[in-house]
C-alpha positions in Angstrom: 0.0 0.0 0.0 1.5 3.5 -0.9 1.7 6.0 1.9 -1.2 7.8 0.4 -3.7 5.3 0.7 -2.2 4.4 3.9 -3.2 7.9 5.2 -6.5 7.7 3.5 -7.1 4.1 5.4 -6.2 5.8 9.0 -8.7 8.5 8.5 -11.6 6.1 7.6 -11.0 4.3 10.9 -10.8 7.5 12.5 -13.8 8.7 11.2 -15.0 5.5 12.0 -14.5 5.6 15.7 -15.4 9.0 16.0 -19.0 7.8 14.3 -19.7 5.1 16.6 -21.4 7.4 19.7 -19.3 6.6 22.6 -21.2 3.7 25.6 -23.5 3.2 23.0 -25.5 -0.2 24.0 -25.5 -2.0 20.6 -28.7 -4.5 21.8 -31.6 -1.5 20.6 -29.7 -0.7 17.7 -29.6 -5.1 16.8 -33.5 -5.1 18.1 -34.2 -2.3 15.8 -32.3 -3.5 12.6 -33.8 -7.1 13.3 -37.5 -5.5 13.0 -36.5 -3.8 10.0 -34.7 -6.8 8.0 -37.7 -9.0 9.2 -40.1 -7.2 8.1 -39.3 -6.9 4.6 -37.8 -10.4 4.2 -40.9 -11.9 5.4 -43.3 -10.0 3.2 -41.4 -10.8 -0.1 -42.6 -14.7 0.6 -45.9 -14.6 2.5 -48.0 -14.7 -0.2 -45.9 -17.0 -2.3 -47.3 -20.7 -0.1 -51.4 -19.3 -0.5 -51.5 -18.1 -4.2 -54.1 -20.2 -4.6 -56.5 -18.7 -2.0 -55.9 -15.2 -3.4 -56.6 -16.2 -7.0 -60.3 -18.2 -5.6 -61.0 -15.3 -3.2 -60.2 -12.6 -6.1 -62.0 -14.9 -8.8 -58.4 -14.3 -11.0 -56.5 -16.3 -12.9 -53.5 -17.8 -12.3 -51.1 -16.0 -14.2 -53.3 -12.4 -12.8 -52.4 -13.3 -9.4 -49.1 -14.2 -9.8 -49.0 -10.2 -9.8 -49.3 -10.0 -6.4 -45.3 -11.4 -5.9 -44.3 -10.2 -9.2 -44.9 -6.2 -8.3 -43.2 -6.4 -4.8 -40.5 -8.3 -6.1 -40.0 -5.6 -9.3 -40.2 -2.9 -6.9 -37.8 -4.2 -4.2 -35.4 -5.1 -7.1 -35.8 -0.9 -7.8 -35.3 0.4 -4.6 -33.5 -1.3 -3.0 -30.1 0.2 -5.5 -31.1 3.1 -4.9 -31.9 3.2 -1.4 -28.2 2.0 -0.7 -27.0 5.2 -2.9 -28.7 7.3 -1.0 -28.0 6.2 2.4 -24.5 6.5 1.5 -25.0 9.8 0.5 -27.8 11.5 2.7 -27.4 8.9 5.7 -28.6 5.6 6.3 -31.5 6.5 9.3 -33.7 8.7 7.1 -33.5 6.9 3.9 -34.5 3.8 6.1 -37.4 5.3 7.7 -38.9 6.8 4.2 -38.3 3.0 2.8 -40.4 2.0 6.2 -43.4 4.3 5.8 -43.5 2.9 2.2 -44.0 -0.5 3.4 -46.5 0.3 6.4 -48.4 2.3 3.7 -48.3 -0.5 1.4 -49.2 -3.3 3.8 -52.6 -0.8 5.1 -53.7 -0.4 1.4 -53.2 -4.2 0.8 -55.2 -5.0 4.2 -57.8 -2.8 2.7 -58.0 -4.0 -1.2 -61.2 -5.9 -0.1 -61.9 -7.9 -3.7 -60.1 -5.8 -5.8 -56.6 -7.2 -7.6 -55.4 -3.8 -8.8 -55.6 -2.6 -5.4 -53.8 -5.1 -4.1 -51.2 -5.5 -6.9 -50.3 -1.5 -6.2 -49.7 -2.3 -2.3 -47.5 -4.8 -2.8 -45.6 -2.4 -5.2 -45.6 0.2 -2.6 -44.4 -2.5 0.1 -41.6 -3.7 -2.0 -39.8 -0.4 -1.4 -38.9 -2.1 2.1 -36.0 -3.8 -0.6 -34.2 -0.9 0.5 -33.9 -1.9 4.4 -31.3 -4.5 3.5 -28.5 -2.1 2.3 -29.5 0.5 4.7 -29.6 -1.7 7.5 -26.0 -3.2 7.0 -24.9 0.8 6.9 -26.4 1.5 10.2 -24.7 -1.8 11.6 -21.1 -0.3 10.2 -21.6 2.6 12.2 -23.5 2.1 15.3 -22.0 -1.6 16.6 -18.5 -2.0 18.0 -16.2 -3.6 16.0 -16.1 -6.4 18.1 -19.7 -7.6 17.9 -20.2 -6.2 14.1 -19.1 -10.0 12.3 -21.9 -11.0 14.7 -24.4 -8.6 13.8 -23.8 -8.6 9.8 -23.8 -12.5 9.8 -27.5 -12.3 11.5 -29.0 -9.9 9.4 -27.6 -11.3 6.3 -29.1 -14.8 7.2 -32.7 -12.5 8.0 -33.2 -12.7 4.3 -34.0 -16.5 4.6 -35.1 -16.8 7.9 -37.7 -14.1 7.3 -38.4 -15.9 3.8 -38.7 -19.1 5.5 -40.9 -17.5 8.0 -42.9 -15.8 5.5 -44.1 -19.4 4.5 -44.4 -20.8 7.4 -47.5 -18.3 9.0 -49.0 -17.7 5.9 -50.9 -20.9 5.8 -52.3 -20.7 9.3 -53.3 -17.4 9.4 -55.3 -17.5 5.8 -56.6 -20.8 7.1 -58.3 -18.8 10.7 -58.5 -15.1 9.7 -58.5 -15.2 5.9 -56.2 -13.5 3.3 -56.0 -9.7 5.0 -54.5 -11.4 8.0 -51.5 -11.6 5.9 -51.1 -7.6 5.7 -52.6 -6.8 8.9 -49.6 -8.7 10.1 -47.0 -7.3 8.0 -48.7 -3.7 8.9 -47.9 -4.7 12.9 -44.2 -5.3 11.7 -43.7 -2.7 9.9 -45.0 -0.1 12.6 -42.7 -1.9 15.2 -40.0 -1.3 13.1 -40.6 2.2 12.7 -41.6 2.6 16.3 -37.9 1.5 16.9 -36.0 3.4 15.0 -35.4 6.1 18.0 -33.0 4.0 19.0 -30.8 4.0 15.7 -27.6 6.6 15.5 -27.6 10.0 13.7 -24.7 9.5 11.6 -23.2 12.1 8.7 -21.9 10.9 6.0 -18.5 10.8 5.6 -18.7 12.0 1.9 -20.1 14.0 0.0 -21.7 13.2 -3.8 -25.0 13.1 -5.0 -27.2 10.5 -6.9 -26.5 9.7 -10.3 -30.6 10.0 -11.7 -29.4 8.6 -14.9 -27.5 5.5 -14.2 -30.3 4.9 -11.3 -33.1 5.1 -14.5 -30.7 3.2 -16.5 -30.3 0.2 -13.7 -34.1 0.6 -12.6 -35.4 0.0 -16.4 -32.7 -3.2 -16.8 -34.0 -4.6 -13.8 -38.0 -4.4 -14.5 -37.2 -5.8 -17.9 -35.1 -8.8 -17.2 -37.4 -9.3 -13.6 -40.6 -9.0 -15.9 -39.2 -11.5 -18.0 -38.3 -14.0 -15.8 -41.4 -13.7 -13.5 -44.2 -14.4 -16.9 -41.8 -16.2 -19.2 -44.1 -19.3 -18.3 -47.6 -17.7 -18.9 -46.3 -15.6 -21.8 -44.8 -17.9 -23.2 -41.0 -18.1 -23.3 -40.7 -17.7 -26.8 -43.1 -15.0 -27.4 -42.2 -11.6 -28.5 -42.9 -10.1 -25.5 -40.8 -12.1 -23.3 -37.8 -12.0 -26.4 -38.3 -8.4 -26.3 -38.1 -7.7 -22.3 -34.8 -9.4 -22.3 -33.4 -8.1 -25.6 -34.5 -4.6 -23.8 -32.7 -5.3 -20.7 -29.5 -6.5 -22.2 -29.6 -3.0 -24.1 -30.2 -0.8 -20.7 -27.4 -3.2 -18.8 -25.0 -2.6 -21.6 -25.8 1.0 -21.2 -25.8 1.8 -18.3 -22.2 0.3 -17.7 -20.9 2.6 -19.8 -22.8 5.6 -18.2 -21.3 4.5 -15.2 -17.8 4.1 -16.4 -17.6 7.6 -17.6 -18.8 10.2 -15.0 -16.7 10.6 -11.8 -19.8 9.8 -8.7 -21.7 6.9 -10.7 -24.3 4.9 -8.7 -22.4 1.8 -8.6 -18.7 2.1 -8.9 -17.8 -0.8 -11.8 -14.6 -1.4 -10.1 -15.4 -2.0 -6.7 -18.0 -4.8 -8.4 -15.2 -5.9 -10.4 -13.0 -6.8 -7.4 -12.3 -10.4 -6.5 -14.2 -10.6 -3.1 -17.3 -8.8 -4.5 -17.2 -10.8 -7.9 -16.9 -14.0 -6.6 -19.7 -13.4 -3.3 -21.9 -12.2 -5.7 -21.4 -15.2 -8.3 -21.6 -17.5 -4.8 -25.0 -15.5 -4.0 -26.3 -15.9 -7.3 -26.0 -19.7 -7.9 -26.8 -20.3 -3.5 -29.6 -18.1 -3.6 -31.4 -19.9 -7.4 -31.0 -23.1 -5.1 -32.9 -22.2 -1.9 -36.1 -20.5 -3.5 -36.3 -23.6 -6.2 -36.1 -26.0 -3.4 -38.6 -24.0 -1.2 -40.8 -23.5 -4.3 -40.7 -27.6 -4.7 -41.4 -28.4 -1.2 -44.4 -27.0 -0.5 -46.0 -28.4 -3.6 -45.3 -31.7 -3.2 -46.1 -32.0 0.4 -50.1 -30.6 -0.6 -50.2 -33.2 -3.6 -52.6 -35.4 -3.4 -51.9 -38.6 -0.6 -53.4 -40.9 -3.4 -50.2 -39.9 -5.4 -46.8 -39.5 -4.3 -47.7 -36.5 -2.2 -49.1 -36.4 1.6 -52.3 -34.1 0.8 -51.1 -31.5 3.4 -53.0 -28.6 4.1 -51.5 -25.2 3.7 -50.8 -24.5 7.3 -48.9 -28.4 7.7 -47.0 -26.8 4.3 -46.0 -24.2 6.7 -44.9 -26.2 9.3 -42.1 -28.2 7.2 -40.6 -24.9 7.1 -40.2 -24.1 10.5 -37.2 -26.4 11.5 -35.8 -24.5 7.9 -36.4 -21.5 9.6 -35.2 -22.2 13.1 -32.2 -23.2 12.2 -31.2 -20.4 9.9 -31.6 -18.1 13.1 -29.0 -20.0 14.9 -26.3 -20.6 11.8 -26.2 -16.7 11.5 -24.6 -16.0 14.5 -22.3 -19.9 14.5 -21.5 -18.5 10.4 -19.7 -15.0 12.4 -17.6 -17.0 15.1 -16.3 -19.7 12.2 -15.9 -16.6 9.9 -13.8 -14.8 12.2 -11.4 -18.1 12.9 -11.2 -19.4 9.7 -12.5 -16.9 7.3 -15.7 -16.0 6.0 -15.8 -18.5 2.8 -15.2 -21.6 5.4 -19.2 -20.7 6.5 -19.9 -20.2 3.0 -18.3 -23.4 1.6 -19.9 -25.5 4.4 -23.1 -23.5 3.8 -23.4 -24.8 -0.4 -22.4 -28.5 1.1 -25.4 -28.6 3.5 -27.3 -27.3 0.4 -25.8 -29.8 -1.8 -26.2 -33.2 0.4 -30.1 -31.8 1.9 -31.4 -31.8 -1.5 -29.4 -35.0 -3.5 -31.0 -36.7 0.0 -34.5 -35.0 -1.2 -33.7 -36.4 -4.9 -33.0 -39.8 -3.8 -35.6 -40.1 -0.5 -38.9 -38.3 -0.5 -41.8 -40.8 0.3 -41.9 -40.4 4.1 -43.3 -37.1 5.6 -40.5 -37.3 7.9 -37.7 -37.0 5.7 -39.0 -33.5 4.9 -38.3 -32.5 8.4 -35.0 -33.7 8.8 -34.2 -32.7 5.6 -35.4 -29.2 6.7 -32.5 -28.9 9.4 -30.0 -29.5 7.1 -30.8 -26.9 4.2 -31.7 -24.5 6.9 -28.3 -24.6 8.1 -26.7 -24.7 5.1 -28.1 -21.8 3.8 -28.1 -20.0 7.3 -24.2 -20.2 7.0 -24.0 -19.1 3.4 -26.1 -16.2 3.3 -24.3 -14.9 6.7 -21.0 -15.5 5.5 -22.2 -13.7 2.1 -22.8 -10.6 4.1 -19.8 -10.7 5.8 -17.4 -10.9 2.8 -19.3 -8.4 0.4 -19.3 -5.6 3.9 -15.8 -6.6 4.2 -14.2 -6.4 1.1 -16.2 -2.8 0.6 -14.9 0.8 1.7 -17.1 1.6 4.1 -18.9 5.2 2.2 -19.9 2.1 0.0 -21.7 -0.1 2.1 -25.0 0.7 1.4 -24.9 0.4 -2.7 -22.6 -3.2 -2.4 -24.9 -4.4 -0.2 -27.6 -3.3 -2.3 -26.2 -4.8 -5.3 -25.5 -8.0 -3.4 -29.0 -7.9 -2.7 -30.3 -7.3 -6.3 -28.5 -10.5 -7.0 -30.6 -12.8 -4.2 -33.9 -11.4 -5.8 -32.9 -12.1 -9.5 -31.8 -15.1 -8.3 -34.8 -16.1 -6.5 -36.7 -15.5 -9.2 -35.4 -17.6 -11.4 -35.0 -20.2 -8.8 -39.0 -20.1 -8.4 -39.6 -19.9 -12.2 -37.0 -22.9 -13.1 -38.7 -25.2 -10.4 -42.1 -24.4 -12.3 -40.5 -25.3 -15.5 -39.2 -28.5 -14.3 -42.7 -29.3 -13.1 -44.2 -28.0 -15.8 -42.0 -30.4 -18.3 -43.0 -33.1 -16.8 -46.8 -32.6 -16.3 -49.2 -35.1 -18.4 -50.9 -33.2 -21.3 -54.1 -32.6 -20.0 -53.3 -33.5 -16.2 -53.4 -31.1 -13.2 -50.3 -32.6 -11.5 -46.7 -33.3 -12.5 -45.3 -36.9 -12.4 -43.1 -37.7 -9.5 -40.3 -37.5 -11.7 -41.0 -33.6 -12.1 -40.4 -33.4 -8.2 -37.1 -35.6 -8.4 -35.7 -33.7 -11.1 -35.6 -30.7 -9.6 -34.3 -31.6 -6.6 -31.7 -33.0 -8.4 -31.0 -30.2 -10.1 -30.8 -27.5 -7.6 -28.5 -30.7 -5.5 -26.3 -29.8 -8.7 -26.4 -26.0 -8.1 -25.5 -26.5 -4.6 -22.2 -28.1 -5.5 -21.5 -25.3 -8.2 -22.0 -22.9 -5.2 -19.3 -24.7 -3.7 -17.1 -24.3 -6.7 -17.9 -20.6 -6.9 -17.6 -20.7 -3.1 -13.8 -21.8 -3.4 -13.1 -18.9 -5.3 -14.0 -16.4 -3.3 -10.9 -15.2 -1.0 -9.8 -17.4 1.9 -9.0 -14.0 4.3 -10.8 -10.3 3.7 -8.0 -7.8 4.6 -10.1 -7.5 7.9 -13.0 -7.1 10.1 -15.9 -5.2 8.8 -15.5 -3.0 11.6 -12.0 -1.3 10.5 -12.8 0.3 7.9 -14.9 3.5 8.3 -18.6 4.3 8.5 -20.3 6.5 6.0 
């Protein structure tokens, strides 16, 4: 290192310290962060497990209520850029609580839509702005918890994205099952104003640089996004080789391409190319990418198969037993988070990563191989909820680590961008699978369907392990050493 950066390095962790409000007691921060992360994890999935219900209780079809993820998920993919940005820019506390109000607003107008789709479709548009809590909250974390406890903190909200997924799917069955469909945003309108009602507690923190947001590269990423999300999310009911479908990617490919130049050229772009382009970021983000298609295919199989029919290969569970093979996922992800930090900080943060995608890899060959007794779904449960508790906190870790820290909010968003795109492709190629092997004219798929895909996303766990080995053994340290914004 030259002496120049040197000095630049010291002033960071200066800044840094000076930041962190002295005898600060980190636990109302965690609480409040938790609330926030929880929140908006748990509302991207709650509606995914009881599609059905909404489409019968809104007389809609299918592919019309399939709306009702696709609008949160293309506004979370939006926002949640941009919200980084800004943090970064105009601090982390008020972009936060403007990307909270969004979602309380959104959840009362979806509680509210009575029978009416559009309605409902626009409040889970407005609730998807809550995308934004992830990089915001990892900001906050940077410059409110010592640098002691911040591996700890980072790993558990990282793992928050599938612990509130999981959870997501887990409630939604029981509660549409006693108290009906509005339950669902009732609920999420609780959250969302105890997360609010908690943000007292989080610091006022400057930014430690100036800049302001680049509107055209933010258009630029935002159209990219909607087109290649759009496509992905009604390539089945479109058709995939319809013009529209041809013509959302072919239009996304053009706004990408674009806006990587735009952001090559002007000197304060939204996201800096060559932080992306670094090894650590790179190779997290390819690890994300393949971990995170994995997970939401094999948590789009499961629940299917388990509500099949008993007559067939199924067990003809109801929606709220669905739920309840997800909880040991669920439970377990909440205690890998923290066990991903202490094995990150011994051994580095890919060992938690690589031992994550294994987990991933063996829980669902097991599922390929061994899926006719309910009770393998529950075993099986502990092991992928593990897994991927250890892999998305050690993702966390080495994408805040191998960031400067007035970039934290727009890596982390990026990083984030990458779990919903993958996601969604996840869900759609599980359909596919199932689809491909449905008999013409029959309204379930052949066993095989289910078997295939679990052995395909058991394949994608062990190329997260291959794109796991190249990410770095050792960040250049903690995440709490370098300074917050």
């Amino acid at each position: 290192m030259t002496w120049e950066g040197a000095f630049v390095a010291s002033q960071e962790r200066l800044m840094a310290a000076r930041a962190r409000p002295a005898g600060r007691t980190p636990g109302p921060v965690v609480v409040a962060l938790v609330m926030a992360v929880l929140a908006a994890s748990l509302a991207q999935t709650i509606v995914l497990a009881v599609l059905p219900r909404f489409a019968a209780g809104l007389d809609a079809s299918t592919t019309e209520v399939t709306w009702v993820l696709t609008a949160f998920m293309l506004s979370s993919a939006v926002a949640t850029p941009i919200a980084g940005r800004l943090g970064d820019l105009a601090g982390y506390r008020r972009v936060l609580v403007g990307c909270l109000c969004c979602f309380t607003a959104g959840s009362l107008v979806c509680a509210l839509a009575g029978g009416s789709l559009g309605v409902l479709i626009a409040g889970r548009a407005l609730q998807g702005v809550a995308g934004g809590v992830f990089p915001l909250s990892f900001g906050i974390a940077r410059t409110a918890v010592p640098p002691a406890r911040l591996p700890g903190i980072i790993a558990l909200l990282s793992a928050m994205f599938g612990i509130g997924g999981s959870a997501g799917m887990v409630v939604a069955g029981p509660l549409v099952d006693v108290l009906g469909t509005s339950s669902l945003f009732w609920g999420t309108l609780v959250l969302g104003g105890a997360a609010l009602a908690a943000v007292p507690a989080l610091p006022r923190v400057r930014p430690s640089r100036g800049g302001r947001l680049d509107l055209g590269g933010a258009v630029l990423l935002s159209g990219a996004l909607v087109c290649l999300l759009l496509a992905i999310s009604q390539g089945r009911p479109w058709g995939w080789g319809s013009a529209a479908v041809a013509g959302l990617f072919a239009g996304g490919a053009v706004l990408l391409a674009a806006f990587g130049v735009l952001e090559s050229r002007i000197a304060d772009p939204l996201v800096d190319l060559r932080l992306m382009g670094r090894r650590g970021q790179a190779t997290t983000n390819l690890a994300t990418f393949v971990v995170a298609m994995a997970m939401f295919g094999a948590i789009t199989l499961v629940p299917r198969f388990v509500q099949a029919p008993a007559a067939g290969y199924g067990f003809g569970s109801s929606p709220s037993e669905a739920g309840l093979i997800m909880l040991p996922m669920a439970l377990v992800m909440l205690v890998a988070g923290p066990a991903a930090a202490r094995l990150g900080d011994r051994r580095g943060g890919r060992t938690p990563l690589l031992a994550g995608a294994v987990c991933a890899a063996v829980s669902l060959a097991v599922l390929a191989a061994a899926h006719g007794h309910l009770v393998n779904f529950y075993l099986v449960g502990l092991l992928i909820g593990a897994g991927y508790g250890l892999a998305f906190a050690a993702m966390g870790l080495l994408i805040v680590q191998s960031a400067p820290a007035h970039q934290t909010g727009v890596a982390t968003g990026i990083n984030t961008i990458v779990r919903t795109v993958a996601a969604a492709i996840g869900a759609q190629l599980a359909a596919v699978l199932l689809e491909a092997r449905t008999p013409a004219g029959g309204p379930l798929p052949d066993e095989s369907g289910y078997t295939l895909g679990f052995t395909v996303f058991a394949v994608l766990g062990v190329a997260a392990i291959a794109a796991g080995a190249l990410v770095p053994g050792r960040s250049a340290g903690r995440p709490g050493d370098q300074a917050g914004a």
